[in-house]
Phi, psi and omega in degrees: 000129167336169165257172207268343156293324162292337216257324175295329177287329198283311188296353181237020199252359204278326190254007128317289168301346176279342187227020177082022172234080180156155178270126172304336193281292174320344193242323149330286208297298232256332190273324163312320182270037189234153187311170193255352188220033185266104198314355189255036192265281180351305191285292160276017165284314178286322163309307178321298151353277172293358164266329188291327168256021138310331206275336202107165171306134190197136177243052161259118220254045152260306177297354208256316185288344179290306227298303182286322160323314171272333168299312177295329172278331191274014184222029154256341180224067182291133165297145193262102147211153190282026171218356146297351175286305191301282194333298197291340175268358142310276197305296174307334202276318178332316153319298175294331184296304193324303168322315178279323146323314166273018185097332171323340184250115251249320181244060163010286204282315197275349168259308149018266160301323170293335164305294182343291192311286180343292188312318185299309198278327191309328161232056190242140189070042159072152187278111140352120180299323190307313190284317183327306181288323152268066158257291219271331158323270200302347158297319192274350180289284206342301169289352191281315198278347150287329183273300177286353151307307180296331192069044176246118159323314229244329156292310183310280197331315159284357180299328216259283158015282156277330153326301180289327156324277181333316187252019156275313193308302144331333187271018162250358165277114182289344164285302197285311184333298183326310180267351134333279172298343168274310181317322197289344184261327165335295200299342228226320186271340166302310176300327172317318186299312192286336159279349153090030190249198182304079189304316154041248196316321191280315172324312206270293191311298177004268173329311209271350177284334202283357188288339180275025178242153221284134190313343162280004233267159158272327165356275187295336208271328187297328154309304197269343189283300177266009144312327178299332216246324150333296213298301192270335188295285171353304205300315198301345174241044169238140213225151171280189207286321184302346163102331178281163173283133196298139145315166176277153196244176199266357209278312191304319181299320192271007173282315198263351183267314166307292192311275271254027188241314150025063066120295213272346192304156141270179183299321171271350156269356195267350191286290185320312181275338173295334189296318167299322174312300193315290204309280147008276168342276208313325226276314204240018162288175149272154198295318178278012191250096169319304202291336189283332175263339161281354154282321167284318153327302172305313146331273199320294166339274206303312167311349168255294157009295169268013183244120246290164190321331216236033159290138195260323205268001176298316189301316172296308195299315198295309174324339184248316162282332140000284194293347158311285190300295187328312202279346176277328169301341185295315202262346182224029125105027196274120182264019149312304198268344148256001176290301190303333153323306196276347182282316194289302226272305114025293167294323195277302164311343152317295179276325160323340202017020182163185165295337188284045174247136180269009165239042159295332196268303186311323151347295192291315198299310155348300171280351178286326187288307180273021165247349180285302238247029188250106187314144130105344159337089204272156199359088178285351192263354160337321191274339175284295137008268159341273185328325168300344179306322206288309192301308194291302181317288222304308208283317168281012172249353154290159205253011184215167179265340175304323170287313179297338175268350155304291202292330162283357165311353191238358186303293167330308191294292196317305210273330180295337175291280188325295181321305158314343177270329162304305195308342183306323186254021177076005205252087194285321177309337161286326164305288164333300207298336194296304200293286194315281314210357187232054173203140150053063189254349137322288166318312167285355202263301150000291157319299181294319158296013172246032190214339192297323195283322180277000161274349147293321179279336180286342189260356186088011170276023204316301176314300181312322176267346184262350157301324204278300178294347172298289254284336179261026229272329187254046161057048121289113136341302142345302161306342172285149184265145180308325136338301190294293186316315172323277175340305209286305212311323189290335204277285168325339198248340175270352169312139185276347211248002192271347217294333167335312203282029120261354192245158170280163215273182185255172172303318209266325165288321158298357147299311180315295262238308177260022172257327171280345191276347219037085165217167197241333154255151176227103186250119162312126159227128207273082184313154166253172112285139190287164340276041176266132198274178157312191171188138175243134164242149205223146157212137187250191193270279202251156173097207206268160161293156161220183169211162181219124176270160192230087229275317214253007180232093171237121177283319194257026186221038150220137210285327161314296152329297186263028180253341159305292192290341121353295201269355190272326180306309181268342165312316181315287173322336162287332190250356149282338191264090173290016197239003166241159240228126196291357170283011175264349152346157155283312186216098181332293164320349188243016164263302154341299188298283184303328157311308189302298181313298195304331186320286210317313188313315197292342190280292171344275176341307193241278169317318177288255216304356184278296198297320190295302242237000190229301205280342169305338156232075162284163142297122186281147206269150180278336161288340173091022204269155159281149173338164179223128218213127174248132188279145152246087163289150193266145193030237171279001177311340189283357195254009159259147177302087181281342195268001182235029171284117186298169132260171186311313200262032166110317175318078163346146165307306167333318185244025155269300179216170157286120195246115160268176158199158173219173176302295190221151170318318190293307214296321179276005181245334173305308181265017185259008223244313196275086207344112146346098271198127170240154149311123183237195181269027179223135178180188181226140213237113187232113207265127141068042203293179181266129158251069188028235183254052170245008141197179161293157145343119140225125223253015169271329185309316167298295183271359119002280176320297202302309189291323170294309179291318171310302208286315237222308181241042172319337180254042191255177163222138169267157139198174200103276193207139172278161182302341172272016196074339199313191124291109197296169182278338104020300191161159173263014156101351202276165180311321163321300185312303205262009168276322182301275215299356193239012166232357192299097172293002174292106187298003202264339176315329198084156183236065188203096171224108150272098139293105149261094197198214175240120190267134177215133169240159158228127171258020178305129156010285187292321180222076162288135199203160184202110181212155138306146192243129173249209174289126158088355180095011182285168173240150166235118179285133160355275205309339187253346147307306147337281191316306186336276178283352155271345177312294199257096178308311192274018161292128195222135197274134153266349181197178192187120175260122160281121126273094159204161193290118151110341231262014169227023191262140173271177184287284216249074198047135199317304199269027158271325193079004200258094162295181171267343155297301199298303180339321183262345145303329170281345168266013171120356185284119179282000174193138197218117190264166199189168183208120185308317191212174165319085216300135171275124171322279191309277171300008170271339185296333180269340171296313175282333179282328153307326175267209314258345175300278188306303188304308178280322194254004165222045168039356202309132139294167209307313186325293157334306214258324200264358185244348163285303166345290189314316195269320203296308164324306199298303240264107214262014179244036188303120178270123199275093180320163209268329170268046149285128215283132190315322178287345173260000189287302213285323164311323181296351162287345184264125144319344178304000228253302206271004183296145178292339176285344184264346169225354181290334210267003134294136181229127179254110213254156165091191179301000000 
């Protein structure tokens, strides 16, 4: 044993070098050799500590085991100094970064908060030059590894962003840029991944940045290690010219066979490469090579095997293997090999334990598929069913609607697969439930966040629901953090009696839902793919469900379809530019031409067999009213005109029966929920505001207004521009006007808001939007729309005329449905007209004043009233009411009035 003078000179020579006059490696070394229970060991390992991170940020995996070696001798003895909480909680979070680089960390979410917890003491009493740049590093991993834990849209989305923030910040610091600039491409090949687009490219950027990190880096080896298993997996999303996928090569198999023999793994990375390898086989073989697909099995195997029970990634291993044994029973007829699928597929649903998992819906679909092909298996497709519940969390629990139309993109696809598989078994009310459970989730997650808190305190929860109202106090959505939503959903959702808030509504509620609405069907309608037909699955107010299969309603294999929706496309491009005039089309005539041709299709398709073959035995109503039909059409199906479905001898759908539509079954039990709002002679009326040079004038559209409001709603308020341009003396139409009147606790308000104005949408992606264009160029949004009309709850809106371009096409796929229509439905509005494509000035003024007719001066509810309009249009012996205004008289003389563009393109959502 040292003497007590060596020891002492060894203790100074260790704390000399701890404050830079000395090699920290050589004082590393020498605090090992100091006695084990020598009270200065501590004090100084915490020094030490903190000179290693004086140095900077650093993933070098020498530096990274002193780190944890000396965090362990100082938190044996901790020094009583006011700068050890930081130094150690510097030093832990680092330890954990390593552990999740190297695959270690066993609890995602719980190391996560300890990072959080960590970061908060790391700065406390102000940011450190030193600490800082890993502060705002380990933030932004934090959020990356947490947004994918969480499945929260709306952090992914921003990471590749903030990834760049980081390494702008960073780039004068030489310790830190480098992993800087690898996070930032790291970040960049996740989002790719996550979208589903080509990875490649971020892949390649990858590489050549870990090649500038020092050859030890853990990073880099950590990079280049799962690149062998990269490399080929990629290929999966790239195709030969012949549409197949490249094979696995044999160099890349001895690549990925080398790695996963490796000495050094832990249990969970060597577990992850066999599942790739395995995954890799299946993905990029032949379909036919037996021996190729028990290797890969075996891979699989071996990848559950080694992988330790609390492996966050077990549930994805079984999942791949499953999928093994499916393709090998596909090849040698074993039905061994699907009992053994549904016991792993089972297991793998254990530990998913619910929809808040992200291979909960793939579980389920899995397991349905391998129980059809299981003898005696009684409704394999129930379980398929299940699954879809993953789709309603992912969506409420994001905090935006971009996000929230993220996590439901697979929704759609996912619940039409389901659907089909019920009708296979005959059970169309199981369809439904498939179809809703993919339609308008966004829309529903809206709805429901005003529902969460009395769904708490009913679940017993008070504290929880009086969290859930701070967090929305200034009438956002947004603002609750995801945590929290996370909290409420498990809580709700673990209820035996909750399961409503993820299921689609049942058959005896959408009975409920069209008895109140007086409607007599509510029909799904099921784009086909050849040679698969279409489908209306019906659930009607009394009798049984039904389905029909539809042979003719295929969009992309009819040339009349797709030559409409070709010009409905180029239609667009105006109504994203609100400043161009549709006569800058190339060719005006031919969306008119192409409407006209889609009539027949839709009757053919759809209509014709509904109308023939269902609603013809109907019971006929003691009022005379016609069927009544509320539609959800699927994808694009949603862009067509069904109320202008011709028959063969010219006769429009419009004067057989009524047609609605609503986004979804929840959206239409939503809206049978909400007390009936009757019409008066008040409301507010905003005819043609000016939005400066942010489009044209419209100046049938002012009197249009000017007119609706002398005749109908005199006790009313007008603003924007009088039939003379003037400006009313009431207001000029601006966002402030129609925000006050949509908050207005004033019974004097009126429950009537006719817009005549300009409506504009973009669906790119990237800046998807939807708004009104008002007085002065403000805009009013979907999203804000919403926030609107749910802030005052006991306000109750009864009706909302869109007379505007576009206002019922959604922003984020067809089938979320969310529009500027819908929009106001999910805030509580009972009834709503919305418009399929661009609108004709001149004849919608008479379309509308005709609808505002049958409402006010003939009690009509709106549906009525808006299919008496229609058909009035149609009718060439058309009777002109005696206050109609001499300017709108004079519009009755142009034959466009019976065109189908001049009246198809409204639609009636709602009571």
């Amino acid at each position: 044993m040292d003497g007590a003078a060596e020891i002492t000179e060894r203790c100074v020579t260790i704390s000399r070098a701890a404050f830079g006059r000395g090699d920290l490696d050589a004082a590393i070394d020498d605090l090992h050799r100091l006695p084990a229970d020598l009270s200065a060991r501590g004090v100084l390992a915490a020094d030490l500590l903190g000179a290693l991170l004086r140095v900077g940020p650093t993933s070098e995996p020498r530096r990274l085991r002193q780190i944890d070696d000396l965090l362990e001798i100082a938190d044996r003895r901790p020094p009583d100094t006011p700068e050890w909480p930081q130094v150690r909680a510097a030093a832990r979070t680092l330890a954990l970064l390593r552990a999740a680089v190297e695959g270690e960390m066993s609890d995602p979410r719980a190391t996560l908060a300890e990072v959080e917890s960590l970061l908060a003491v790391a700065t406390t009493g102000g940011d450190d030059e030193t600490v800082a740049p890993l502060r705002d590093a380990m933030r932004t991993m934090l959020g990356a590894l947490r947004a994918m834990d969480d499945g929260d849209e709306a952090t992914l989305e921003r990471l590749p962003r903030q990834a760049r923030q980081l390494r702008e910040m960073l780039a004068g610091n030489p310790a830190a840029a480098p992993l800087a600039d690898a996070f930032a491409s790291l970040a960049e090949l996740v989002a790719a991944n996550h979208r589903g687009d080509d990875p490649r490219p971020a892949l390649d950027v990858l590489r050549e940045t870990v090649r500038r990190l020092p050859p030890g880096d853990l990073l880099r080896a950590s990079v280049t290690d799962l690149d062998a298993l990269l490399a080929p997996l990629t290929a999966m999303r790239s195709e030969d010219q012949d549409g197949s996928v490249a094979a696995i090569t044999p160099e890349q198999l001895a690549a990925m066979t080398a790695l996963v023999q490796r000495p050094d793994l832990s249990p969970g990375d060597r577990a992850m490469y066999h599942s790739g390898i395995g995954g890799a086989l299946l993905a990029l073989g032949e379909e036919s090579d037996l021996a190729r697909v028990e290797e890969a099995v075996e891979h699989l195997r071996r990848s559950v095997a080694v992988a330790p029970h609390d492996d966050p990634r077990l549930p994805s291993h079984l999942v791949g293997l499953a999928l093994g044994l499916v393709h090998h029973g596909e090849l040698t007829s074993s039905v061994a090999d699907a009992v053994e699928a549904d016991e792993v597929l089972e297991r793998a649903k254990r530990l998913a334990g619910g929809p808040a998992h992200p291979l909960w819906s793939v579980i389920n679909e899995m397991l349905g598929q391998v129980r059809r092909r299981l003898a005696g298996t009684k409704d394999p497709h129930i379980v398929a069913l299940e699954g879809l519940r993953e789709h309603a969390w992912r969506v409420l629990l994001q905090t935006d609607l971009r996000a929230a139309n993220a996590a439901a993109r697979r929704a759609a696809r996912d619940a039409v697969d389901v659907a089909r598989q019920c009708l296979v078994f005959h059970d169309p009310a199981s369809a439904i439930r498939a179809l809703d459970s993919g339609r308008g989730l966004a829309l529903y997650a809206a709805t429901e966040n005003r529902q969460i808190p009395g769904r708490l305190e009913a679940a017993g929860r008070p504290g929880l629901a009086s969290r859930w109202r701070m967090a929305t106090a200034a009438g956002a959505a947004a603002a609750i953090p995801i945590d929290l939503r996370r909290e409420v959903l498990t809580v709700l959702t673990e209820r035996s009696n909750a399961g409503a808030l993820l299921d689609a509504p049942t058959l005896s509620e959408i009975r409920a839902a069209l008895h109140t609405l007086d409607a007599d069907v509510l029909v799904y309608l099921m784009p086909g793919t050849a040679p698969v037909p279409g489908y209306a699955v019906i659930a009607p107010a009394q009798g049984p469900p039904a389905y029909m299969a539809l042979p003719n309603l295929h969009l992309l294999d009819d040339v009349d379809v797709e030559r409409y929706l070709k010009a409905l496309v180029r239609r667009d491009a105006v109504i994203a530019d609100p400043r161009r005039d549709l006569t800058a089309l190339d060719d005006p005539a031919d969306f008119a031409g192409s409407l006209d041709t889609v009539c027949d299709w839709a009757w053919r398709a759809a209509i014709g067999p509904l109308v023939q073959r269902y609603l013809s035995g109907l019971p006929r109503r003691d009022s005379g009213r016609p069927p009544r039909m509320v539609l959800v059409p699927m994808g694009e199906l949603a862009r067509i005109p069904w109320q202008a479905a011709r028959r063969p001898d010219g006769t429009y759908a419009v004067r057989l029966v009524a047609i609605s539509q609503a986004a979804s079954a929840r959206m239409l039990c939503h809206s049978a929920a909400l007390s009936p709002v009757a019409p008066t002679p008040v409301g507010l009326v905003v005819g043609d505001p000016d939005p400066g040079s942010e489009a044209p004038d419209l100046t049938a559209a002012r009197v249009e207004a000017y007119a609706i409001h002398r005749s109908f709603y005199p006790g009313g308020r007008y603003v924007g521009r009088r039939a003379d341009g003037s400006p009313s003396r009431s207001g000029s139409g601006s966002v402030e006007e129609v925000r006050a009147w949509l908050t207005s606790d004033n019974p004097g308000a009126g429950a009537v808001l006719h817009l005549a104005c300009h409506g504009v949408i973009n669906t790119d992606p990237a800046v998807a939007t939807s708004y009104l264009l008002l007085a002065g160029g403000g805009r009013l949004t979907a999203d804000e729309l919403v926030e609107l009309t749910a802030r005052c709850p006991e306000r109750a809106v009864g009706l909302i005329v869109l007379a505007a371009c576009r206002t019922g096409l959604a922003i984020n796929g067809y089938d979320e449905a969310y529009s500027l229509g819908t929009a106001f439905l999910a805030g509580g509005v009972r009834s709503v007209l919305s418009t399929q494509w661009a609108i004709p000035d001149r004849a919608t003024s008479a379309l509308m004043y005709m609808f505002h007719h049958h409402l006010i001066a003939e009690g009509l509810p709106a549906w009525e009233a808006l299919r008496r309009a229609q058909s009035w249009m149609l009718d060439p012996q058309r009777s002109v009411p005696e206050g109609m205004p001499a300017p709108l008289r004079r519009h009755l003389a142009h034959d466009e009035l019976s065109h189908v563009t001049a009246w198809a393109g409204f639609v009636h959502w709602g009571q």
